[in-house]
N, C-alpha and C positions, 0 to 999 in steps of 0.2 A: 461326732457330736454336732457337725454344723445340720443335720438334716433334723433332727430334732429340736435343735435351738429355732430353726426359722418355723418350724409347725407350732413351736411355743411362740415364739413375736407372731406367728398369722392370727392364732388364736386369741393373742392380748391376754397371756398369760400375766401374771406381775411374777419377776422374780423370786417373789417368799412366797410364792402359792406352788411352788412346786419343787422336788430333789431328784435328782439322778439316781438311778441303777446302772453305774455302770454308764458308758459312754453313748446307748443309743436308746435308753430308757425311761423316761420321768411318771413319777407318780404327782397327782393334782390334789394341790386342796379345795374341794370343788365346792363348798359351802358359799360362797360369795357369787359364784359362778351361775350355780342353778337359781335363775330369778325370771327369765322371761323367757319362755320357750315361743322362740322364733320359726323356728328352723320347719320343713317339710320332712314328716316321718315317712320311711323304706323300708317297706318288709320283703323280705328274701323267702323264700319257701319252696318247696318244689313237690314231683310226685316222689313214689316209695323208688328210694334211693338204691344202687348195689349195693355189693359188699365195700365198694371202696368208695361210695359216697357216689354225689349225683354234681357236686361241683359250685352248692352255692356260694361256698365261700371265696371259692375264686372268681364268679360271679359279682358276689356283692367287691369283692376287693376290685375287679376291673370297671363296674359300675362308678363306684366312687371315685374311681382314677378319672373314669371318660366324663363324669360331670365338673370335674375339677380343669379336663381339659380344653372344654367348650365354655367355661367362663365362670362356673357357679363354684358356691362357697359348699364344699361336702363335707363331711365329715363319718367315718365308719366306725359302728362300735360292735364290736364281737367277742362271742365266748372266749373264755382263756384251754386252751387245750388240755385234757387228764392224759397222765401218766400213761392207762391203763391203753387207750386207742392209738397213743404213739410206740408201746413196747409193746402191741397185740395186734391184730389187723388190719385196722383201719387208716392207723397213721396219725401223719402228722394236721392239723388245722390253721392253716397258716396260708391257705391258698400254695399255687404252683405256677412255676415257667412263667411269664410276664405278669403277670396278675400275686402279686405277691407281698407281706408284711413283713417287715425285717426288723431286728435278726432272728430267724428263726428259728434258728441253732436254740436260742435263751429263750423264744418265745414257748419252746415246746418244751424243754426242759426246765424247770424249777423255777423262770421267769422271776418275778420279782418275792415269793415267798407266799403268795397268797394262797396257793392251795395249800403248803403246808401249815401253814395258821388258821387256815377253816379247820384242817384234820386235827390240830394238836383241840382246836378249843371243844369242838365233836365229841372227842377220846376223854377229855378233861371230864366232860359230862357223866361219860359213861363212869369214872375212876374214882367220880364223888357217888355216885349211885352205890355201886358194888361194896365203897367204902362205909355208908351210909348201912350199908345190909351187915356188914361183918361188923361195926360197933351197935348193931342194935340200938339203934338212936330213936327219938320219939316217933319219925317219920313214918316209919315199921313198914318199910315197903316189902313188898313181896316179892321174892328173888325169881320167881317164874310169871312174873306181869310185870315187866322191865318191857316198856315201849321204846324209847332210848336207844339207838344202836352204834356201835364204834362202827369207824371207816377207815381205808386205807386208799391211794391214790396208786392201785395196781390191778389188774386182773388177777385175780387170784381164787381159786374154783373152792381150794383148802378150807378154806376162813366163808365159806356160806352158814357152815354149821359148826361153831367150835364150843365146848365145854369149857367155862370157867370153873375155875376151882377160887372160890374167892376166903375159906377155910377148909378144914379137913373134915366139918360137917358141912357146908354148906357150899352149891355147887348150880350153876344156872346154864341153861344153853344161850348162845350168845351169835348174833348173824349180821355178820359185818357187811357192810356196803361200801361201793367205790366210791370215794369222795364225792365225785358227781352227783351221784343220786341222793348222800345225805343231807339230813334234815337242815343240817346246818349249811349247806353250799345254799338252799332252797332259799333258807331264811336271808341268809345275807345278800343274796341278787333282788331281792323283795322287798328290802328294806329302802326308803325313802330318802334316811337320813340316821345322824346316831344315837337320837331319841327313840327313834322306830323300831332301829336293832336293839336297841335297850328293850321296849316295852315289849316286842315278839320273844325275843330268849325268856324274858319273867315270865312269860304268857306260856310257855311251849309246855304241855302235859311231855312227861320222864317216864314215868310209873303210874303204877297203883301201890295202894296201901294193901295191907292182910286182910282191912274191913272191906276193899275192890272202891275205897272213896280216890280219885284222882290226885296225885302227887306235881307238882309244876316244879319249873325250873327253879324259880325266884324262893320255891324253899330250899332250894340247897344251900343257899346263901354264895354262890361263886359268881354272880351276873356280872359283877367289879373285874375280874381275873379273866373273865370270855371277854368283855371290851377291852383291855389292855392288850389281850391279844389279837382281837380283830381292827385295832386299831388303825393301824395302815394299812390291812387288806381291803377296809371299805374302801377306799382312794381309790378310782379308778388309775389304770395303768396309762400311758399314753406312748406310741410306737410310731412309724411312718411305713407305708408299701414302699416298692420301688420306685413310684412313680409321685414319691413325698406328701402321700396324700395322711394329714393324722388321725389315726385311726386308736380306739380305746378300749383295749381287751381285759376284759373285768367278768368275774364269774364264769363257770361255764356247768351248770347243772345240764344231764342230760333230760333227755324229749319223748322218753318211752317212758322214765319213771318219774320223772322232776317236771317242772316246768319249759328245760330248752331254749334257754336264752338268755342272753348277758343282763346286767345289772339295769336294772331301774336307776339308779343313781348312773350310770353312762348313758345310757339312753338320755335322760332328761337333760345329761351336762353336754351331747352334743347338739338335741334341739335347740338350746340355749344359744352354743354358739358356733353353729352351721347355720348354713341357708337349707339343705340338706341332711338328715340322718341317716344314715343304711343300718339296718338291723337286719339279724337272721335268727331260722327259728330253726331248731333241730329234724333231722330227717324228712318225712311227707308231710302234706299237710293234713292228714287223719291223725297226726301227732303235735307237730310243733307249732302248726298256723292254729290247728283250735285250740290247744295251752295256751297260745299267746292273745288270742281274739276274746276269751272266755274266762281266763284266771290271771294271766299277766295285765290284761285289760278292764278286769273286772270294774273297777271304775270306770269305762267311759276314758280314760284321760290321757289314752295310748293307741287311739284309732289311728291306723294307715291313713297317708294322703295317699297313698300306693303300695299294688302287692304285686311282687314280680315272682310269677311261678316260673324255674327254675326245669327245665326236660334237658333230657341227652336221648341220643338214639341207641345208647348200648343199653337204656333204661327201660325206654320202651320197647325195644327188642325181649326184653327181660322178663318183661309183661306180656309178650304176645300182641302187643296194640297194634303192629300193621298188620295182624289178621283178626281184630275184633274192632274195626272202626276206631280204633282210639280209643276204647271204652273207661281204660283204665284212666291216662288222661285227663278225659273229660268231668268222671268223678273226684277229682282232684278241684279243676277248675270251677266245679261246681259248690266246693267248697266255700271257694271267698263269694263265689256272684250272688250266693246267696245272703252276705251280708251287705248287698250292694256296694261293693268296692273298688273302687278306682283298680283293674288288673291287667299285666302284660305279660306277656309268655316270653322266656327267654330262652333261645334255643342253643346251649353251650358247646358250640364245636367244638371237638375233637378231631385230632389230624386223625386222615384214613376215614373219615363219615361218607358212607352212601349218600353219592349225588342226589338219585333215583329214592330215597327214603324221605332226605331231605326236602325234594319235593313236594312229595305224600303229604310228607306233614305241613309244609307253609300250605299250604291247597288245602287240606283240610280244614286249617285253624282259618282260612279266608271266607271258605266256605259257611263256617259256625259264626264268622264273625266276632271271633277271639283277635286281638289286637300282638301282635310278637315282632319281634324283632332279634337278630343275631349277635352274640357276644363270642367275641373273636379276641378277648382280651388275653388269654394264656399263651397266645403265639405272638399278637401283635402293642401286645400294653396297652397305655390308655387310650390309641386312637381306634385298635379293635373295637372298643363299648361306646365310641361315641353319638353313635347313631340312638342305641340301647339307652345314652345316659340324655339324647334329646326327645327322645319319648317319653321315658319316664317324667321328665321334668315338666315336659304338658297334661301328663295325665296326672300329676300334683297338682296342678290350677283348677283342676276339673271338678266342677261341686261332686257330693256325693251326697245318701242319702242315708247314712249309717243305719244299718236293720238288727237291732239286740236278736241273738235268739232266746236265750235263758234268761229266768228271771230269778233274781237270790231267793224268792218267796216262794216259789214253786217245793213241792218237796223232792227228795233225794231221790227218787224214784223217777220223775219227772226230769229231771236234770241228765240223771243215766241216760236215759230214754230218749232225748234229744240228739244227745252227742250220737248214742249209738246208730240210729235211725238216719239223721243226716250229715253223717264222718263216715259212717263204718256201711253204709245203706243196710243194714239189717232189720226185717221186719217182727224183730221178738229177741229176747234173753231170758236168763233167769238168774234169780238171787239164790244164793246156797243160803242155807239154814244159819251159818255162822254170820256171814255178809247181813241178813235181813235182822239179829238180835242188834246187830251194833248198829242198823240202822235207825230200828225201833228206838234204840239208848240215844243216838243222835239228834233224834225228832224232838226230841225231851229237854232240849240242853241246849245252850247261846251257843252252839255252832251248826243251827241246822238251816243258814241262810249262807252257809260257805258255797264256793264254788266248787265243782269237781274237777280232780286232776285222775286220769282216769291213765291206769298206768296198763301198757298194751305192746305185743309186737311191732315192733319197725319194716317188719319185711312183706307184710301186707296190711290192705285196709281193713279187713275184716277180723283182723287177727289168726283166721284158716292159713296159716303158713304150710299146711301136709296139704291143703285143697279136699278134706274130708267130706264125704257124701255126709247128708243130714248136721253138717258144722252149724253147732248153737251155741253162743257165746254166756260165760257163764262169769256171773260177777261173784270172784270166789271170796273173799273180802274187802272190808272197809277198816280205814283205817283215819284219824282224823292229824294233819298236823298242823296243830291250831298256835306254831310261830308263824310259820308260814301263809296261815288262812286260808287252809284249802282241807277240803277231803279227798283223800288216795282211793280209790273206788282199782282193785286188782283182775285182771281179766285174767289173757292166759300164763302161763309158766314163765313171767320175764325174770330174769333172774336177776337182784341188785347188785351181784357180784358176780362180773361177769369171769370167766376163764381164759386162758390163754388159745392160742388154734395152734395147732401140730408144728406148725413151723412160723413161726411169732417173727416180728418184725427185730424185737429184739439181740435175734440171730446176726444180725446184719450192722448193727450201729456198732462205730467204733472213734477212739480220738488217738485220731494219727497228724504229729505232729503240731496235739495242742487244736487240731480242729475236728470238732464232731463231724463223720461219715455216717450213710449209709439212711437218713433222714429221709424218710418217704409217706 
């Protein structure tokens, strides 16, 4: 408890603004808190990541160690880990070996209740829906235009496609997403404050009616029962790394389907009261940097003072880049330079890295006149990143010239078109016949100045994951989630529920002795 009480007296917490979980855990009442954002914003990002990630969050957790160790006021705030990537294969999110957030044992399991209180209130929705169908109530929704979807905080392949049987005449198909991805994790990282999550839940279209007229939340009349329950989940969480730095892990929607990035409400509570903020944003930056630049920022009010791209060399080994010049790379870092943004490359060793690669690439990036430095924090803690954490902190003083690309006013087509062209370098797409009716219906209707959230493979930019000759990216629908304030524009086959892989991590975790093993 005493590493937590001093991150709470660093931060000028007052004693009634905040409770324990447990011995190494407080949740904040941050309302008094968020008033003046002081602080210099850190965004985290990298290229397309492996199977086991590409290491920003040990990155961003050794960055904030190494600015904290060279004198400055940091502060970290990051996704809260799903179920489904710690009991499937990706693991744990909690950073590794010196660069690390404790305890992570609690961080990764069940933590302080929040994902299960996004999933109960989620499920809640769906239980008045289906209920609302079987009394035949005024609402008269239509049991096969249930927008609405239950989630669950698993992998689980079963529940993509399940049949409800809601009576023994009446009976709907039903397709469950990982907490992550739903609508409601979305909403609540998005949310401002508990006014906002109030008016987005009233806001958020459920259904359609029989007559196909839009059903909203706030007629179901439960919007009282969803804030009781997300009551304490909005709080951000508050935890320390190894190296005591406070760190606040709240939401964790993923960056293929969702937006990819912890809460609005942690974010602004640690501008408020750092000198520094580290944020991260899911997977490459063909995913999580333009969600974050273009929907998480859609106001203007969340621009980087800096973007740290994130490389490893078993990454771009992965990609072939030391025999295509870097190519992959470079279309990464060409991401943020085109929004003129303060950027440094961070190159995350790992024990066993080719000298001779290593090389290659600081020569290369010297060459291009890309600005990097090494983070050494997973071997050496925080004085590994301190070099990493005095770069960054000048390239924060450094004016910048913020360059919008999208405009809310442009139409839907336009906006696709952008993202596609300069994320994905593709010179064309096409809209399917389904995707172009709903966007027609869009164009029509007070949300056709939303932003896009363009939901896509992780495992390359283009979304060509097979690398098919004549590969044409196809917007197969649209979808609007208008709590959230965004339209879901659907590319290739990502699946919202993801599946387990043949031999799951879950194989391996075990509590011997009253302590969790086997966390990876």
């Amino acid at each position: 408890m005493e590493k937590i009480l001093k991150a709470l007296d660093m931060l000028k917490i007052n004693e009634n603004d905040y409770e324990f979980y447990g011995k190494n855990i407080a949740k904040i009442n941050y309302e008094k808190y968020i008033n003046n954002k002081k602080g210099k914003l850190i965004l985290m990002t990298s290229i397309n990541p492996t199977p086991a990630g590409e290491g920003k969050t040990t990155t961003a957790i050794g960055l904030a160690d190494g600015l904290n160790y060279i004198g400055k006021k940091a502060i970290l705030a990051l996704r809260e880990p799903s179920l489904g990537p710690v009991f499937g294969r990706k693991g744990t999110a909690t950073g590794g070996g010196e660069s690390e957030v404790i305890p992570m044992d609690e961080i990764n399991l069940h933590f302080t209740g929040d994902i299960h209180a996004i999933t109960t209130a989620n499920n809640l929705i769906s239980a008045q829906i289906d209920s609302e169908i079987y009394w035949n109530t005024d609402l008269k929704i239509a049991p096969n235009n249930v927008v609405w979807k239950r989630c669950l905080d698993l992998n689980d392949r079963a529940l993509r496609k399940a049949e409800i049987k809601i009576s023994s005449k009446i009976s709907r198909t039903e397709e469950f997403t990982i907490t992550a991805a739903s609508n409601m994790m979305t909403i609540l990282s998005l949310s401002k404050s508990l006014d906002d999550l109030r008016n987005r839940l009233d806001e958020s279209l459920v259904a359609y009616n029989t007559q196909g007229k839009e059903v909203y939340l706030k007629e179901l009349n439960i919007t009282g029962s969803l804030m009781a329950i997300l009551k304490n989940a909005i709080k951000p969480n508050l935890v320390v790394t190894k190296y005591d730095t406070p760190t606040l892990v709240h939401c964790g929607p993923f960056a293929n389907i969702a937006t990819g990035t912890n809460s609005i409400i942690s974010t602004n509570l640690g501008l408020s009261l750092g000198d520094y903020c580290i944020v991260e944003s899911g997977f490459g930056s063909d995913l999580g940097f333009e969600k974050y630049i273009n929907v998480v920022n859609q106001d203007n009010d969340l621009i980087p003072d800096c973007t740290v791209m994130v490389v490893t060399l078993r990454a771009l080994n992965l990609h072939k880049d030391f025999n295509n010049n870097f190519d992959h790379l470079e279309k990464h870092l060409k991401h943020v330079t085109q929004y003129n943004l303060n950027l440094v490359v961070a190159i995350n060793f790992i024990e066993g890295d080719d000298e001779d690669q290593l090389n290659k690439l600081k020569n290369w990036l010297d060459e291009n006149n890309y600005i990097w430095e090494m983070n050494e924090a997973y071997t050496k803690g925080a004085k590994g990143a301190d070099k990493l954490a005095s770069k960054v902190a000048e390239l924060c003083d450094k004016k910048q010239d913020f360059k919008k690309l999208i405009d809310s006013n442009e139409t839907i087509e336009n906006k696709i078109e952008k993202v596609v062209k300069n994320f994905y370098y593709l010179n064309d797409f096409k809209i399917s016949e389904k995707a172009q009716t709903k966007i027609d219906q869009i164009k029509n209707s007070k949300y056709s100045n939303l932003p896009i959230c363009m939901v896509k493979s992780s495992n390359s930019i283009d979304g060509n994951d097979l690398k098919q000759d004549g590969y044409e990216m196809i917007i197969k629908d649209i979808n609007v989630n208008s709590g959230a304030k965004f339209i879901l524009a659907y590319t290739n086959n990502v699946m919202s529920m993801p599946g387990l892989n043949k031999e799951p991590n879950s194989k391996d975790i075990d509590l011997e002795n009253g302590i969790v093993t086997g966390l990876k």
